[in-house]
ZADO-1210 file (C-alpha; in nm, 4 decimals, padded with zeros to 6 digits):
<atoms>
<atom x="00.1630" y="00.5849" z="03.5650" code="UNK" pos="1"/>
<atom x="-00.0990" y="00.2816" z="03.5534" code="UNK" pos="2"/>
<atom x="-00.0367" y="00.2508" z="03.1945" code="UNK" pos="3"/>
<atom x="00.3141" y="00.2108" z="03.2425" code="UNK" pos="4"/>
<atom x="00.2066" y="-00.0410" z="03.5819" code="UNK" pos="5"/>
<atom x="-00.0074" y="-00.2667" z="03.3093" code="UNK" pos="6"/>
<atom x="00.2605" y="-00.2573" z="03.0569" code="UNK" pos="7"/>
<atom x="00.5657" y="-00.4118" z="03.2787" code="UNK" pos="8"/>
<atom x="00.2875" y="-00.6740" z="03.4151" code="UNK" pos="9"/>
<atom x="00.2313" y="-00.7682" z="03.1126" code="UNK" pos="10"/>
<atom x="00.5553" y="-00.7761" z="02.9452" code="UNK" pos="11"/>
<atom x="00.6480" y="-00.9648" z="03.3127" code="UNK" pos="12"/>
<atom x="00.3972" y="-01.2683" z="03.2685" code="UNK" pos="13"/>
<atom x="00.5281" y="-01.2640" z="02.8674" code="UNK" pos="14"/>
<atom x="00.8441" y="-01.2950" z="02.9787" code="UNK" pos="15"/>
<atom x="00.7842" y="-01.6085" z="03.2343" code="UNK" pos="16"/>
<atom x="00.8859" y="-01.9569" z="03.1050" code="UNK" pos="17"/>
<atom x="00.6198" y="-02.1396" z="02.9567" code="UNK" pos="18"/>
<atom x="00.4817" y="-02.4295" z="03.1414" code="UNK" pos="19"/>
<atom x="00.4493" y="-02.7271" z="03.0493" code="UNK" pos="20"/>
<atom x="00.2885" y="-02.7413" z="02.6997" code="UNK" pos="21"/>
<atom x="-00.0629" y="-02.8892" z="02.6641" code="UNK" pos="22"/>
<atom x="-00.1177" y="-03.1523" z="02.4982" code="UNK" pos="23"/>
<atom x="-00.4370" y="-03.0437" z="02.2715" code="UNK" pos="24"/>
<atom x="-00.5587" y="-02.6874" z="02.2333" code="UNK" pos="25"/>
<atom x="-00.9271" y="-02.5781" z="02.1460" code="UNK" pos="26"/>
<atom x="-00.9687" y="-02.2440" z="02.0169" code="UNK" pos="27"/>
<atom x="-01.2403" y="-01.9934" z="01.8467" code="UNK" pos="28"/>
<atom x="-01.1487" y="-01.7550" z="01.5739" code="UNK" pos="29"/>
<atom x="-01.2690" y="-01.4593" z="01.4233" code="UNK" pos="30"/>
<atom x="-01.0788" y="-01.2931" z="01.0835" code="UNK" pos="31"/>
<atom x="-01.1502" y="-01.1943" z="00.7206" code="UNK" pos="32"/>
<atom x="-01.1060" y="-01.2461" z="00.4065" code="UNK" pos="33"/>
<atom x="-00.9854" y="-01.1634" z="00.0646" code="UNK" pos="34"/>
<atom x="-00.9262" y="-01.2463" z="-00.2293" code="UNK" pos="35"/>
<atom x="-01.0143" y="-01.0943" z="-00.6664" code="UNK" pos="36"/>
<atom x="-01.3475" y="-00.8422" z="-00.6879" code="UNK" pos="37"/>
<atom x="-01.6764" y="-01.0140" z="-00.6557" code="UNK" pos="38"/>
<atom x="-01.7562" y="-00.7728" z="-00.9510" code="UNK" pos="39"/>
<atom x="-01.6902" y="-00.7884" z="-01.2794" code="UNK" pos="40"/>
<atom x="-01.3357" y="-00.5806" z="-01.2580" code="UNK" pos="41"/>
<atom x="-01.2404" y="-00.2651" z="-01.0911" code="UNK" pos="42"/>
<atom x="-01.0703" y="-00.1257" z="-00.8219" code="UNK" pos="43"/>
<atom x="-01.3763" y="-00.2242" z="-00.5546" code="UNK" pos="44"/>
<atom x="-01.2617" y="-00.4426" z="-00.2793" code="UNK" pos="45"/>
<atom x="-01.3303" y="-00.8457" z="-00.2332" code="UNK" pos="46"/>
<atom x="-01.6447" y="-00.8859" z="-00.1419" code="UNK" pos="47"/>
<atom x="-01.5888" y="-01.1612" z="00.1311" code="UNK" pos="48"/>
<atom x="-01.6248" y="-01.0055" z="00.4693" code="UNK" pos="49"/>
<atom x="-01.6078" y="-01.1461" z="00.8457" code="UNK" pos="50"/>
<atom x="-01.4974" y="-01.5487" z="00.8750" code="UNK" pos="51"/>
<atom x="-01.5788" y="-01.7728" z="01.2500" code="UNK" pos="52"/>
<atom x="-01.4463" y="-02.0499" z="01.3206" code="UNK" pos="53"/>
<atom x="-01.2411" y="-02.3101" z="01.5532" code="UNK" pos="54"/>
<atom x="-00.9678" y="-02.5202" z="01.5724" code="UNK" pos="55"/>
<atom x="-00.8684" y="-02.8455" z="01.7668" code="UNK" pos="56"/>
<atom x="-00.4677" y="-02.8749" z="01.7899" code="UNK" pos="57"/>
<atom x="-00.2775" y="-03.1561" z="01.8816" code="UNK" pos="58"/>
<atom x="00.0934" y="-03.1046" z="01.9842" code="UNK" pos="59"/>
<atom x="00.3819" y="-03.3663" z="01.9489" code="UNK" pos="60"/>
<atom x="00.7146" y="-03.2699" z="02.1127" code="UNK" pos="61"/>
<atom x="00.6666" y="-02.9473" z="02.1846" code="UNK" pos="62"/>
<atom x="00.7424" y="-02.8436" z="01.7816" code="UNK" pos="63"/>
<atom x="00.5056" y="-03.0703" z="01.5180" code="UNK" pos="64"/>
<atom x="00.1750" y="-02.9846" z="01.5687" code="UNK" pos="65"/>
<atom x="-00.1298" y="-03.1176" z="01.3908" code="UNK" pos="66"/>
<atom x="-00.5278" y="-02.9174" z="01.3246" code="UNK" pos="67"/>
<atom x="-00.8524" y="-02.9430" z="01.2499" code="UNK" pos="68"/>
<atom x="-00.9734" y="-02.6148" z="01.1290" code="UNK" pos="69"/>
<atom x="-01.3362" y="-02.5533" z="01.0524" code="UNK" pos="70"/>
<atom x="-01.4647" y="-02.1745" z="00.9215" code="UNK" pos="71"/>
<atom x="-01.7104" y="-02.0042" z="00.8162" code="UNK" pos="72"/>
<atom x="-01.6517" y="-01.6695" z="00.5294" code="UNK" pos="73"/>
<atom x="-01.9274" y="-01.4653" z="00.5113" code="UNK" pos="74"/>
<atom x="-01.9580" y="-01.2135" z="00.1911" code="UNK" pos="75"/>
<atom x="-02.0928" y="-00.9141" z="00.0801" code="UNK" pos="76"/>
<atom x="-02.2729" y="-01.0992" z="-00.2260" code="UNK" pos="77"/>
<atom x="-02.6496" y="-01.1937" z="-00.0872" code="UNK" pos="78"/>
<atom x="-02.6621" y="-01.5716" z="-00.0711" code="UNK" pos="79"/>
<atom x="-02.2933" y="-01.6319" z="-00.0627" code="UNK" pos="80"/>
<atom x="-02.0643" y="-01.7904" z="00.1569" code="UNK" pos="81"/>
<atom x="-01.7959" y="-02.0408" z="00.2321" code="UNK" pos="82"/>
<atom x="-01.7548" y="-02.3503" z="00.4560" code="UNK" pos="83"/>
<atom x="-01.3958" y="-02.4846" z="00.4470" code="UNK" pos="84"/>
<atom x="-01.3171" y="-02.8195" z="00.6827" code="UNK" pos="85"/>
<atom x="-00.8775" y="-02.8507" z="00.6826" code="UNK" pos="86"/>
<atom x="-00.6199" y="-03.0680" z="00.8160" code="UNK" pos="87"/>
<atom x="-00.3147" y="-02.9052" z="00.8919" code="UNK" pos="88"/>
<atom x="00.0362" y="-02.9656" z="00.9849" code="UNK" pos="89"/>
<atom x="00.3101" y="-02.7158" z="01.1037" code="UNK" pos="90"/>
<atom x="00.6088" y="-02.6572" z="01.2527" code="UNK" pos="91"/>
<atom x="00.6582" y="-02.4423" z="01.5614" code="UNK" pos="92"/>
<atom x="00.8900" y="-02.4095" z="01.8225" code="UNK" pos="93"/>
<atom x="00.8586" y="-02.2568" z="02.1560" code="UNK" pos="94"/>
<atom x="01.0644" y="-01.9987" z="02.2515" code="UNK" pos="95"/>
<atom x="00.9568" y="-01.9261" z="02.6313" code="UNK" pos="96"/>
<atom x="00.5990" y="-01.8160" z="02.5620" code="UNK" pos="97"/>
<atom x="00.6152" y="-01.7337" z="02.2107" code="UNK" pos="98"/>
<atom x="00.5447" y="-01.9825" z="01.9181" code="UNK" pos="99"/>
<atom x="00.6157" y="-01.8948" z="01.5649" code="UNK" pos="100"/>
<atom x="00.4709" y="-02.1516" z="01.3571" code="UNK" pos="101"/>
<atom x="00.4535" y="-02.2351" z="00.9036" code="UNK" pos="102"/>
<atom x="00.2496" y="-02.5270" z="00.7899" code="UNK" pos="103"/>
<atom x="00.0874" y="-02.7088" z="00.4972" code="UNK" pos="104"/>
<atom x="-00.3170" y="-02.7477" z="00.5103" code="UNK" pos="105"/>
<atom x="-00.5358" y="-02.9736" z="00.2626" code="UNK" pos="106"/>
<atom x="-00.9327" y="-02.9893" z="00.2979" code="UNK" pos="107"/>
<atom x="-01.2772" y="-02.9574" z="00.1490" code="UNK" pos="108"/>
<atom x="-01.5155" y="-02.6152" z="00.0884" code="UNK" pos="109"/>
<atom x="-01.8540" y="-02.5879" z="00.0157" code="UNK" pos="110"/>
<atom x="-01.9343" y="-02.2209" z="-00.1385" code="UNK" pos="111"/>
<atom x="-02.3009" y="-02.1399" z="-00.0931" code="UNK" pos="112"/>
<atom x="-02.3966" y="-01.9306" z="-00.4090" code="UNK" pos="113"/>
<atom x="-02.7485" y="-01.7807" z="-00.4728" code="UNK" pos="114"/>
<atom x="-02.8190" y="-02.0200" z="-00.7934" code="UNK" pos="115"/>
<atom x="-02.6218" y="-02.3458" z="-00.6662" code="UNK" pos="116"/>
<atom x="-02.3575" y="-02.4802" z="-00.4775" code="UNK" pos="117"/>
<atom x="-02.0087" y="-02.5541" z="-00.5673" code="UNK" pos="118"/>
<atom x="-01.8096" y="-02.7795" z="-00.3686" code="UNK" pos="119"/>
<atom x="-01.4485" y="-02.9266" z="-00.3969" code="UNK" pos="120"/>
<atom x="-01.1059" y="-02.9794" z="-00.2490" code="UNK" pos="121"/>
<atom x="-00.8812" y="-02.6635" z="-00.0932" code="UNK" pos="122"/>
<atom x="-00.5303" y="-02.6161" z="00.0148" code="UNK" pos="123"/>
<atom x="-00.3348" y="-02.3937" z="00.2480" code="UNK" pos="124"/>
<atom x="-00.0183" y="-02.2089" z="00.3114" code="UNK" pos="125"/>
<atom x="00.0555" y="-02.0515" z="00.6297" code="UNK" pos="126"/>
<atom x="00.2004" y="-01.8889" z="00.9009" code="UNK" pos="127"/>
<atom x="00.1618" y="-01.7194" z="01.2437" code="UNK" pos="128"/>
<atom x="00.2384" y="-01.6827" z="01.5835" code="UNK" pos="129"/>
<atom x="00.0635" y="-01.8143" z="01.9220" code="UNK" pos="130"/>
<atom x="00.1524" y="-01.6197" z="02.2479" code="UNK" pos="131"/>
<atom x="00.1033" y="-01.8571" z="02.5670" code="UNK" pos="132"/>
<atom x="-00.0082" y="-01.7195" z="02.9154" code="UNK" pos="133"/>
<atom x="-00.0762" y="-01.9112" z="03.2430" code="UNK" pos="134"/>
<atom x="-00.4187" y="-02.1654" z="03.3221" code="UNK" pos="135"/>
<atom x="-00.3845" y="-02.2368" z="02.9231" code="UNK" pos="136"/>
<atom x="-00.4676" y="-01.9041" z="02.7808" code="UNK" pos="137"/>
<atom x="-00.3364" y="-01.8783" z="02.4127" code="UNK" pos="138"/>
<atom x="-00.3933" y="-01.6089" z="02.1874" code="UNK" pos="139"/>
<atom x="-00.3471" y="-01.6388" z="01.8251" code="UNK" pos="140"/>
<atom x="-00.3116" y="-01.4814" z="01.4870" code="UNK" pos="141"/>
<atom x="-00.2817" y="-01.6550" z="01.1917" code="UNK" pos="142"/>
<atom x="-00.2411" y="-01.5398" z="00.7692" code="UNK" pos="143"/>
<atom x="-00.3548" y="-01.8019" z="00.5046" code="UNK" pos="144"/>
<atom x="-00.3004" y="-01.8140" z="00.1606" code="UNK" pos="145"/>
<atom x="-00.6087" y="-02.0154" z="00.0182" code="UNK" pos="146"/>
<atom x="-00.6023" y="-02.2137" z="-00.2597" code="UNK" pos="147"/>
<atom x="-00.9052" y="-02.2795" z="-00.4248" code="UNK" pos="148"/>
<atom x="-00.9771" y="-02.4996" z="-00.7568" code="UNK" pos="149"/>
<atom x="-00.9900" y="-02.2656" z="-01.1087" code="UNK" pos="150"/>
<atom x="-01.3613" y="-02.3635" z="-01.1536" code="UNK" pos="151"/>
<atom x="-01.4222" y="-02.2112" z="-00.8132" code="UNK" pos="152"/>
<atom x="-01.6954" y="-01.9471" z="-00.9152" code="UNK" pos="153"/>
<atom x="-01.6014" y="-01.7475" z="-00.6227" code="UNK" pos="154"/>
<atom x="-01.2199" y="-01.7150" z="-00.5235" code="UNK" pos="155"/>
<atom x="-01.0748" y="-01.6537" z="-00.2246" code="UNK" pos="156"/>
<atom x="-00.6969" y="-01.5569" z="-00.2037" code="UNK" pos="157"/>
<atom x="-00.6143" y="-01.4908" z="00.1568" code="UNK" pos="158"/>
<atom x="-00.7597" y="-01.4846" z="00.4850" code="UNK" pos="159"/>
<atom x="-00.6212" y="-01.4329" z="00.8319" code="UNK" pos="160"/>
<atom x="-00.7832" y="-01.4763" z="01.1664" code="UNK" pos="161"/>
<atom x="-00.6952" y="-01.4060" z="01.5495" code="UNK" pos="162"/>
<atom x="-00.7828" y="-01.6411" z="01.8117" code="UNK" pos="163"/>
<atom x="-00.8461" y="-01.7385" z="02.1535" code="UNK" pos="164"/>
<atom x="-00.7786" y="-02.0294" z="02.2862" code="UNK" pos="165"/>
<atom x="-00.7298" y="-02.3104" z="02.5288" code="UNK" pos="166"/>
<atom x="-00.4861" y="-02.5472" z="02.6526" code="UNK" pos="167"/>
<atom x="-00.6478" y="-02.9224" z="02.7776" code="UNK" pos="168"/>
</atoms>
């Protein structure tokens, strides 16, 4: 019987119109990643593991919004890792507290490796969904399709994240 009492409140504050939408959101992240064997073939699985990270977003009518993304992919490999700084734009339009959003992202990486460093420029595909609550509580998840230069030495395919955040 409780379970059922948490479920309707929840489903109850879901259902409540939203209020007025923030103008900026600033949110933490935590995900994983994928993307081609860090081996040399095989079955085994990527070898990048947890990613952190945050966001700052900027909405504009209540449907364009605008990011800043910074993360953090960790790996398997000793001595690797991955530092990616985006812009992104996407669409997204509120329906009560629900936001389903697609968007475009362009940026820069830095790939730690145990010999050198590769850096370059990155781009993103991707979509998601943000579920609003009251005092500015948003929770996030998000699915990315990375794309990452054909010299990369390391590749990384896909990542998604969930997140918390909150509205300003």
């Amino acid at each position: 019987m409780r379970l059922v009492r948490h479920a309707l409140l929840a489903v109850a504050i879901a259902a409540l119109p939203a209020a007025a939408v923030p103008a900026a959101e600033i949110t933490a992240l935590v995900g994983k990643g994928g993307g081609p064997s860090l081996t040399d073939g095989g079955p085994e699985p990527s070898g990048w593991g947890t990613c952190y990270g945050g966001m700052l977003t900027i909405t504009l009518f209540n449907i364009v919004h605008g990011e800043v993304e910074g993360i953090y992919q960790g790996s398997n490999l000793p001595s690797t890792n991955l530092l990616t700084l985006s812009g992104k734009a996407y669409l997204g339009p509120s329906i009560g507290r629900f936001v389903p959003y697609v968007g475009l992202g362009a940026g820069v990486y830095n790939e730690g490796l145990p010999t050198n460093d590769d850096h370059g420029t990155t781009g993103l595909v991707f979509a998601g969904a943000k579920l609003k609550f009251p005092f500015g509580l948003v929770i996030r998840g998000e699915y990315q399709w990375v794309s990452l230069p054909a010299a990369a030495p390391v590749d990384l395919d896909h990542r998604y994240f969930f997140a918390l955040g909150l509205g300003l």
